[in-house]
N, C-alpha and C positions, 0 to 999 in steps of 0.2 A: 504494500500500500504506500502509495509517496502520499506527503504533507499534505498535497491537497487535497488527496480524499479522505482526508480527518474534519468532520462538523467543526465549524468556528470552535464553539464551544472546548472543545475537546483540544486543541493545539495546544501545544508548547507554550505556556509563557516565558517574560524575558527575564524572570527574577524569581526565587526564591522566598520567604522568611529570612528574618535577619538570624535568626536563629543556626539555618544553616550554613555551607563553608562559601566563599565567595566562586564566583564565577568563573567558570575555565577559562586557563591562558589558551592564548590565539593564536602563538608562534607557534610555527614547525619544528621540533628538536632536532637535532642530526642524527643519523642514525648512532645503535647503541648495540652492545655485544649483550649477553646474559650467558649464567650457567645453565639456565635449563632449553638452552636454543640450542646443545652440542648434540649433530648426527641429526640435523633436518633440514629443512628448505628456510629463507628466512619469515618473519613473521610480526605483524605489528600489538604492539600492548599499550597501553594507557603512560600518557606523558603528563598526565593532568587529571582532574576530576570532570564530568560531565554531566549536565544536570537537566529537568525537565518537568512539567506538570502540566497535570492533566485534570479537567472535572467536568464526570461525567454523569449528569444525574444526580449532581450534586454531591457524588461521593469525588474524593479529593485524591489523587491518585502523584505522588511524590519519588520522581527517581532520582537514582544516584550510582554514578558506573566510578570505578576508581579502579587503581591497579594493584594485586596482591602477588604474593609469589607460592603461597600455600593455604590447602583446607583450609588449617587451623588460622589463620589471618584472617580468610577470609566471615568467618563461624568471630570474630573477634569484632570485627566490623560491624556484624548483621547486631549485636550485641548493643554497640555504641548506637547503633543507628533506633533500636526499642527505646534507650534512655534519652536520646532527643525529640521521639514522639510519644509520651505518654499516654495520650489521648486517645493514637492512631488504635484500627482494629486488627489489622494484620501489617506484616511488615513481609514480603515474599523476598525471595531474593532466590539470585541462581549466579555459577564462578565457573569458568575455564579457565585452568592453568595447565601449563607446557606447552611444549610446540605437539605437531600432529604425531608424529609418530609414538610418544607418551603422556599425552595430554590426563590430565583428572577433571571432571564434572560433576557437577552437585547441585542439586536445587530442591528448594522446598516450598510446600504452598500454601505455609502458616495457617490453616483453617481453611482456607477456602475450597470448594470443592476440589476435588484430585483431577487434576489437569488441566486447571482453569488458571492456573497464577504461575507455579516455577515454571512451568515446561515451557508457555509461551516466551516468560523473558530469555530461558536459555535457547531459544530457538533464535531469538534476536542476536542475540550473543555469536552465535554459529552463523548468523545471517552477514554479520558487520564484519566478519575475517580478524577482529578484536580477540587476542588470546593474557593469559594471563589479569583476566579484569573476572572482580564484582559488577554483579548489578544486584539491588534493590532500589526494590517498589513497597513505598509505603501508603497504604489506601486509610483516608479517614474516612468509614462510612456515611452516606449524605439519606440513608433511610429508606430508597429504592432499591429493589435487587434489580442487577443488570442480568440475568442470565448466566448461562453457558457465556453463549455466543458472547453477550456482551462484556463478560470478564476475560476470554480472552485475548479480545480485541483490546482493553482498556492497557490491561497488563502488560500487553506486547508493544502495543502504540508506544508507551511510557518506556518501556525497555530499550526499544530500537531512538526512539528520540534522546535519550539521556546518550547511549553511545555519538550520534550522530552527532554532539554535541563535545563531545570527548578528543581532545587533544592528541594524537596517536606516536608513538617515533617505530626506527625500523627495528627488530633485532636480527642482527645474523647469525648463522651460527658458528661456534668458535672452536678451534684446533687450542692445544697448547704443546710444547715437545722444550726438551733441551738442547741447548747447543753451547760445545766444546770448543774452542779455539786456542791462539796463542796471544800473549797478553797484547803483543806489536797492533794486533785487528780490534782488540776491544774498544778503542776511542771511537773508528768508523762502526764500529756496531751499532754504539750505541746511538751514533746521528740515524745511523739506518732506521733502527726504531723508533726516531724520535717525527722521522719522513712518514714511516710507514703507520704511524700513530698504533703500534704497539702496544703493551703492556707487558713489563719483566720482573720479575720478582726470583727471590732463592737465589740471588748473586754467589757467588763460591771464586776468592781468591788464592789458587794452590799453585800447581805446577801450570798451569794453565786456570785461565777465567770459564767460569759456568756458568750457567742461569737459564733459567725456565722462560721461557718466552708464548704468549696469547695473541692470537689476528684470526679477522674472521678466515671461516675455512675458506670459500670462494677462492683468496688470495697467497692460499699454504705456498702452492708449486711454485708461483713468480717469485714468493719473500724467500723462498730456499735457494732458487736459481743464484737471487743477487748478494746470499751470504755466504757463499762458493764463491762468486767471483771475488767479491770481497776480501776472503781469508788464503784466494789463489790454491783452492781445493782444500787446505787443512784444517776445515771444522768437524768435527763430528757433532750429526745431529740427531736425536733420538724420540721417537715421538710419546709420548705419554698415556 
């Protein structure tokens, strides 16, 4: 469904409660690495918070997409999110985290009929190509039942609007391996690294320099080619 087959009524407002957090930033992050993005394609997660509300029927429909990196976060979240609505009569909420090939999913439908509240958000969720994010939806009842149909229309709508709403960056996914050289090559290494916006850690000063070295994987084969040339074939590299 795009925005405009949502009834007036029913759209996205431009604001919040002051109660809740302020307004997603609007810049595009650059991309960004993550642990749980090693061994898949890359994939986008939450840069920001994204927000959205809905009423329909005069019941008050309140979302809110952010980025977690596990369950238990996310179950932490859904937690803080009860004690800023007391009022509220459910509070739904549904979480992807990992890339596709390990991903975990969870949703629940706080009360509401069984398959009328988590499944729609998580289907928004799966819809947006957004991994690693919460969503909840927190509905204050307005004293009409909307149905089936109509709760999972409201649910979803609020779901997919709060993402659309949501700041995204890229992740890719990431190698790490070590490399062995002689001390004469570590100065230009470490420019190397610093070109290839790298990350090094586990440094080891012995009979030769060591250290662990992170880039996304896409770029493993070119950064190995140019640390051979580099060290004029005498690095040893080892992958992790």
């Amino acid at each position: 469904m795009h925005r405009s087959d949502i009834p007036s009524h029913e759209r996205s407002r431009s604001s919040l409660p002051k109660r809740d957090s302020p307004a997603p930033q609007t810049q595009k992050p650059e991309p960004t690495s993550s642990a749980l993005s090693a061994g898949g394609k890359s994939f986008r997660e939450p840069a920001g918070e994204g927000c959205a509300e809905l009423e329909v029927k005069k019941s008050r429909f309140i979302g809110r997409a952010r980025r977690i990196q596990s369950p238990q976060e996310a179950r932490n979240w859904v937690s803080k999110e009860r004690e800023a609505h007391p009022g509220a009569r459910h509070v739904v909420h549904a979480f992807l985290v990992g890339p596709p090939n390990s991903e975990v999913a969870g949703m629940h439908d706080d009360g509401e009929p069984k398959g009328t509240a988590g499944r729609p958000v998580l289907d928004a969720i799966r819809a947006s190509g957004i991994r690693n994010v919460l969503v909840t939806v927190t509905r204050y009842f307005g004293g009409t039942k909307l149905g089936t149909g109509g709760l999972v229309r409201a649910y979803g709508d609020c779901a997919r609007l709060s993402l659309e709403n949501t700041p995204t960056a890229e992740v890719r996914p990431e190698v790490a391996f070590r490399v062995r050289l002689p001390y004469e090559f570590y100065d230009g290494l470490v420019r190397l690294l610093e070109t290839w916006k790298c990350r090094r850690e586990q440094e080891e000063f012995q009979e030769e320099v060591s250290l662990v070295v992170h880039l996304p994987e896409d770029r493993y084969e070119a950064y190995l080619e140019e640390v051979r040339n580099l060290s004029r074939g005498r690095c040893q590299i080892t992958d992790l």
